[in-house]
C-alpha positions as CSV (number, residue, x, y, z in Angstrom):
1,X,99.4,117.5,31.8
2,X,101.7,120.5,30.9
3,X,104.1,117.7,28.9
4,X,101.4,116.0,27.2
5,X,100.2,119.6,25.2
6,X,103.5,120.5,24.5
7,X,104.0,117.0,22.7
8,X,101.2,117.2,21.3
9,X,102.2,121.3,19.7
10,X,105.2,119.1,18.7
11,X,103.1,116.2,16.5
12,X,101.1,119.4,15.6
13,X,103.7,121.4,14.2
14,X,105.7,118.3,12.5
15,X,102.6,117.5,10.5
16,X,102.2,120.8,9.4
17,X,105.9,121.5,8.5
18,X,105.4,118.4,6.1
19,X,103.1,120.4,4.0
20,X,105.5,120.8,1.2
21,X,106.2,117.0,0.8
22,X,102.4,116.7,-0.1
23,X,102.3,112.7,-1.3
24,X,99.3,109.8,-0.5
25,X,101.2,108.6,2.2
26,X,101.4,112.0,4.1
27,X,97.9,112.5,3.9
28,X,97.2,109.1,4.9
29,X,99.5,109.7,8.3
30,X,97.9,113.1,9.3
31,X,94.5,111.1,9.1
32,X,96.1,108.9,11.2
33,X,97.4,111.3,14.0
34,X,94.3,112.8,13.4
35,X,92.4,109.5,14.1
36,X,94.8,109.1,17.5
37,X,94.3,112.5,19.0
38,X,90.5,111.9,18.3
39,X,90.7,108.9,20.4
40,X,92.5,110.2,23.3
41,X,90.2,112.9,23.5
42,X,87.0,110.3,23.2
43,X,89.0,108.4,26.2
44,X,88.4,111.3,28.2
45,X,85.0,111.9,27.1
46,X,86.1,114.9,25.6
47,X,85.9,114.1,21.5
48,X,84.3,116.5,19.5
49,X,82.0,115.6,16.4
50,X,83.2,117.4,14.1
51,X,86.7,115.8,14.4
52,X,84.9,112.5,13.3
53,X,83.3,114.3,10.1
54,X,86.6,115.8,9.0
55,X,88.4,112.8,9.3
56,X,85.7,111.2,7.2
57,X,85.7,113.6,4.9
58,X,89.2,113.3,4.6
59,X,89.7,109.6,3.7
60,X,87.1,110.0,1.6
61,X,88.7,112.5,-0.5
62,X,92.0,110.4,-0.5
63,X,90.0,107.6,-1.7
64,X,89.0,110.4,-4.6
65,X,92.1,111.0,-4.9
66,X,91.7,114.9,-3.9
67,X,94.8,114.8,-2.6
68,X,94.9,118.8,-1.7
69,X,91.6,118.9,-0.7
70,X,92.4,115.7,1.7
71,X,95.4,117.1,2.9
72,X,93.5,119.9,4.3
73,X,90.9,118.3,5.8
74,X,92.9,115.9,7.3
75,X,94.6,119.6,9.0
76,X,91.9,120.6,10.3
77,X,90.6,117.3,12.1
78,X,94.5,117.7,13.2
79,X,93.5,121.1,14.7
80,X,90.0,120.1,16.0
81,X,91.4,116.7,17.5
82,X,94.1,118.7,19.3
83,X,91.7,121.7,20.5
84,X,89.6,118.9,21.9
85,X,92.2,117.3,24.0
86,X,93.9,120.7,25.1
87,X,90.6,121.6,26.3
88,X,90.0,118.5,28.1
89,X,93.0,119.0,29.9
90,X,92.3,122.5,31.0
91,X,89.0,121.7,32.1
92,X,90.5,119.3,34.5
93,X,92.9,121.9,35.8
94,X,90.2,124.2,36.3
95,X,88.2,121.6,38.1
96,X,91.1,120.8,40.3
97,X,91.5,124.3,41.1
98,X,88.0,124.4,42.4
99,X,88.4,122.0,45.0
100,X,89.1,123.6,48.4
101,X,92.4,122.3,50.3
102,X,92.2,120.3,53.0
């Protein structure tokens, strides 16, 4: 569980270092990610629905071509998607904590 957040700090902190490279394309892959850390938190019944409406918003202001205003929407469903599954994960350790040993 420990490996899984830090990857997913790493894809966090990659997207966000590719801030300055600011094209259609890198939008278009942090609404990706986005889209993929969404899922894996809805796999664990643990996706959150305002990740859905960011990432919305954020294709539809690529398909405006908004690019800036795109590229940060498309952040923070990043942030929101990754907040969902750290919690998820946490929750389960918590949980797991709970249970009395045998």
């Amino acid at each position: 569980m420990n490996r899984l957040i830090s990857l997913l700090f790493l894809l966090l902190v990659c997207v966000l270092a590719q801030a300055d490279q600011l094209t259609f394309d890198s939008v278009s892959e942090q609404i990706q990610q986005a889209e993929s850390l969404h899922e894996e938190a809805r796999i664990v019944d643990h996706g959150w629905v305002i990740t859905r409406k960011l990432i919305e918003q954020a294709k539809a202001a690529l398909a405006d071509d908004q690019l800036i205003s795109a590229d940060e929407l498309s952040k923070r469903a990043l942030r929101t998607a990754l907040a969902s599954v750290t919690q998820s994960i946490r929750e389960e350790e918590v949980w797991r904590a709970r249970i009395p040993s045998p």
